[in-house]
C-alpha positions as CSV (number, residue, x, y, z in Angstrom):
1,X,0.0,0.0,0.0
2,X,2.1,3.4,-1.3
3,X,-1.7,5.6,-1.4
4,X,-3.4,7.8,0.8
5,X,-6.9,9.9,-0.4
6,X,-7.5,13.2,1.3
7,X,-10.9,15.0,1.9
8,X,-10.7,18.1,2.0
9,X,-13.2,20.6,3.4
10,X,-13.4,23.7,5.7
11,X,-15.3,22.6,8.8
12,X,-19.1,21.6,8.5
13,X,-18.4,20.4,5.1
14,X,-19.3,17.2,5.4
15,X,-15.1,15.5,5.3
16,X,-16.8,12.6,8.1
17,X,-20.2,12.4,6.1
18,X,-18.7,12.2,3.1
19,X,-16.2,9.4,4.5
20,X,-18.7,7.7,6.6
21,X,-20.6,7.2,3.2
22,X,-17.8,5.9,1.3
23,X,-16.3,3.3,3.9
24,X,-19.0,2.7,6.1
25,X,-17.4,3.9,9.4
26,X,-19.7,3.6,12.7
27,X,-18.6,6.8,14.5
28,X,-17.3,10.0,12.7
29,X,-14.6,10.4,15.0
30,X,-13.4,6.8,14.0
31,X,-10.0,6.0,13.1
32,X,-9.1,2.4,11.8
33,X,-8.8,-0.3,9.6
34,X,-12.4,-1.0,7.9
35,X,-12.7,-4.2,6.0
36,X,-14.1,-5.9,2.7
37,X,-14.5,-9.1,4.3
38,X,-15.5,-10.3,0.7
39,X,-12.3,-9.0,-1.2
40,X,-9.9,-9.2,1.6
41,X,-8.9,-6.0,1.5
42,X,-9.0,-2.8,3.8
43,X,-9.0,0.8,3.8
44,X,-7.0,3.0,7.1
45,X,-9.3,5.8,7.5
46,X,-9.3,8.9,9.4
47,X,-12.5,9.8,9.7
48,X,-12.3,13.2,11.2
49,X,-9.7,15.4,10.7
50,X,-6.5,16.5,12.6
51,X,-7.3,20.0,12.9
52,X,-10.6,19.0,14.5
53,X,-9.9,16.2,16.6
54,X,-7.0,16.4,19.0
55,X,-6.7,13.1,19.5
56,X,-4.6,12.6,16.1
57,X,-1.4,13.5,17.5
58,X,1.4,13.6,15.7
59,X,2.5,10.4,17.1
60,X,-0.8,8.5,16.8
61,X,-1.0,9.8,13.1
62,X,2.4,8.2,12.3
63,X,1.7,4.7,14.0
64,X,-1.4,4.8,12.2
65,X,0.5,5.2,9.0
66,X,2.9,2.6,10.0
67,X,0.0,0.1,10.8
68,X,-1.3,1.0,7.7
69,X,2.0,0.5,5.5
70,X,2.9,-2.8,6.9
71,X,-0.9,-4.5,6.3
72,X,-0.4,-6.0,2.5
73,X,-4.0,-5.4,2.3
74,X,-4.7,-2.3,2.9
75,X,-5.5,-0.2,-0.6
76,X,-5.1,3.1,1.0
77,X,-5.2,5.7,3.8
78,X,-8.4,7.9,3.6
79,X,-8.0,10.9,6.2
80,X,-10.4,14.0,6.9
81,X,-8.1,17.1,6.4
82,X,-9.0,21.1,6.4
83,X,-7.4,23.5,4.6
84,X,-6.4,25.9,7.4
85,X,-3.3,26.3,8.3
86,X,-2.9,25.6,12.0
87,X,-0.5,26.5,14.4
88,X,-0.7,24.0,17.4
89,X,-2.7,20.5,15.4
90,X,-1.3,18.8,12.5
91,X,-1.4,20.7,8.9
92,X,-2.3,19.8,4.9
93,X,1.6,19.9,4.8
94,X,2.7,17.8,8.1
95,X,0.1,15.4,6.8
96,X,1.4,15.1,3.9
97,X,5.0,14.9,4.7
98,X,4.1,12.0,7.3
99,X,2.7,9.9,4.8
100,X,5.7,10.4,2.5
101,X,8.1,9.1,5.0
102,X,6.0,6.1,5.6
103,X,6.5,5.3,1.3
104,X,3.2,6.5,0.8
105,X,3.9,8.5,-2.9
106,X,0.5,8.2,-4.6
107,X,-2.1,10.9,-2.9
108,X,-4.7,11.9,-4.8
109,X,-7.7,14.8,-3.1
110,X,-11.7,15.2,-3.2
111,X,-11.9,18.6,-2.3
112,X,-15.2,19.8,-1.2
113,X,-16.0,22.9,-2.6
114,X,-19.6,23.3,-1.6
115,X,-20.5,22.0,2.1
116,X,-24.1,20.3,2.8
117,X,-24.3,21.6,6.0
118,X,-26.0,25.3,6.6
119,X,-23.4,26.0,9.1
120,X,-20.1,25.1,7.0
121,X,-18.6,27.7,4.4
122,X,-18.0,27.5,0.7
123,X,-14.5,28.2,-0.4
124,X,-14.0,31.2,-2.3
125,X,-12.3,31.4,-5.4
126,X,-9.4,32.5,-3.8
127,X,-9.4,30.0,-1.1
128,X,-10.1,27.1,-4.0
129,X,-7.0,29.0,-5.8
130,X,-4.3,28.9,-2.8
131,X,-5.2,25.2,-1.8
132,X,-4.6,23.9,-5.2
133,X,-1.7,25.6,-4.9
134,X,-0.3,24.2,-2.0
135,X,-1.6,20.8,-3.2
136,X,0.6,21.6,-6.2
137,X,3.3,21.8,-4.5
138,X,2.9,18.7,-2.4
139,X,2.6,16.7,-5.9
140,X,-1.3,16.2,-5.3
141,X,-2.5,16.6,-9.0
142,X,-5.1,14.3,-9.0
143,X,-7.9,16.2,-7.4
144,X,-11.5,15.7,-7.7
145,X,-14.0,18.4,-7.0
146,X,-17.4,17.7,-5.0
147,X,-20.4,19.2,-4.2
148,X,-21.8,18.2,-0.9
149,X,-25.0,20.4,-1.6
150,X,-25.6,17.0,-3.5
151,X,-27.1,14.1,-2.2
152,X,-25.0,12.3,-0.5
153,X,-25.3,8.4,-2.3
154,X,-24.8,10.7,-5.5
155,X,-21.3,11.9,-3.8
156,X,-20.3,8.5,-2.4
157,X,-21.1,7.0,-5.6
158,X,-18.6,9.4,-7.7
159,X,-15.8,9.3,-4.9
160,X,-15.8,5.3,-4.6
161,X,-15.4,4.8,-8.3
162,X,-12.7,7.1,-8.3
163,X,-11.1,5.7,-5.2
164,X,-11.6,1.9,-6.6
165,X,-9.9,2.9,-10.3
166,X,-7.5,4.4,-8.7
167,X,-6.6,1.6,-6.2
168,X,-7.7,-1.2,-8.3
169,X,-9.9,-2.2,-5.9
C-alpha cells in the first residue's frame, strides 16, 4: 500500500459524512482499519480530521501510517483534512510529509467545494485558488471536486469509483 486519499473541506463540510458514506465507518470520530470481508482488503481511514480532533497527534498519526503501510491489504489511507493552516494541530503539509516518509507517494484529493451543511462555508475562489496551490506543490495533481450540496449516495457513488480505479480495488 504506497496511497493515501484526502478529503478536504473547511469545517461543516461534510469530510466525516462524506467518508462515513464511502467506507462505512460507525462513529465520525473513528480512526481504523475497515474491511471488505468479501475481497480481503481494507482501507485505514481517518475519519475526522486533525485540525478537529485532537486526539490525532502527531505520534498516533504516524503509527497509524505505520500500521497501515505494513498491512499488505490495505489499498489506502483515507483521512479528513481542512485546509487551514494551523499552528498547534497537525497541517495539509505535516500530513502530507508524514505519509511520505512512511513510502506513501501516490495521494490523490476530493476537495469539497460546496459544504451540505447550513453552518459550514463554501470556499471562495481565492481560497479554491491557494489550496490547489499548496496541493501543487505537495505533488497532489489528481484532485476531484465535490459538491456536498448534492445528495449524499450521488457523492459517495462518484468518490468510490474514483477511489476503486484508482486503487484497483
Amino acid at each position: 500500500m504506497a496511497k493515501m486519499a484526502l478529503v478536504i473541506g473547511a469545517q461543516n463540510a461534510g469530510k466525516s459524512t462524506l467518508i462515513r458514506g464511502i467506507a462505512g465507518c460507525p462513529t465520525k470520530k473513528y480512526k481504523g482499519f475497515v474491511w471488505d470481508c468479501i475481497r480481503g482488503k481494507c482501507v485505514y481511514v481517518f475519519c475526522s480530521s486533525p485540525q478537529e480532533d485532537s486526539s490525532i497527534t502527531d505520534a498516533c498519526y504516524s503509527e497509524a501510517l505505520r500500521q497501515a503501510a505494513e498491512e499488505p491489504r490495505c489499498a489506502f489511507v483515507l483521512l479528513a483534512v481542512q485546509p487551514s493552516r494551523p499552528r498547534l494541530r497537525i497541517s495539509l503539509e505535516h500530513c502530507v510529509a508524514r505519509a511520505r516518509d512512511q513510502g506513501i507517494t501516490d495521494l490523490r484529493a476530493f476537495v469539497i467545494e460546496h459544504p451540505h451543511s447550513p453552518n459550514g462555508a463554501d470556499l471562495s475562489a481565492e481560497e479554491m485558488a491557494c489550496l490547489r496551490e499548496r496541493l501543487n506543490q505537495l505533488g497532489i495533481t489528481d484532485v476531484t471536486p465535490v459538491d456536498n450540496r448534492l445528495l449524499l449516495a450521488g457523492n459517495v457513488v462518484k468518490c468510490w469509483d474514483v477511489l476503486r480505479r484508482w486503487a484497483g480495488w
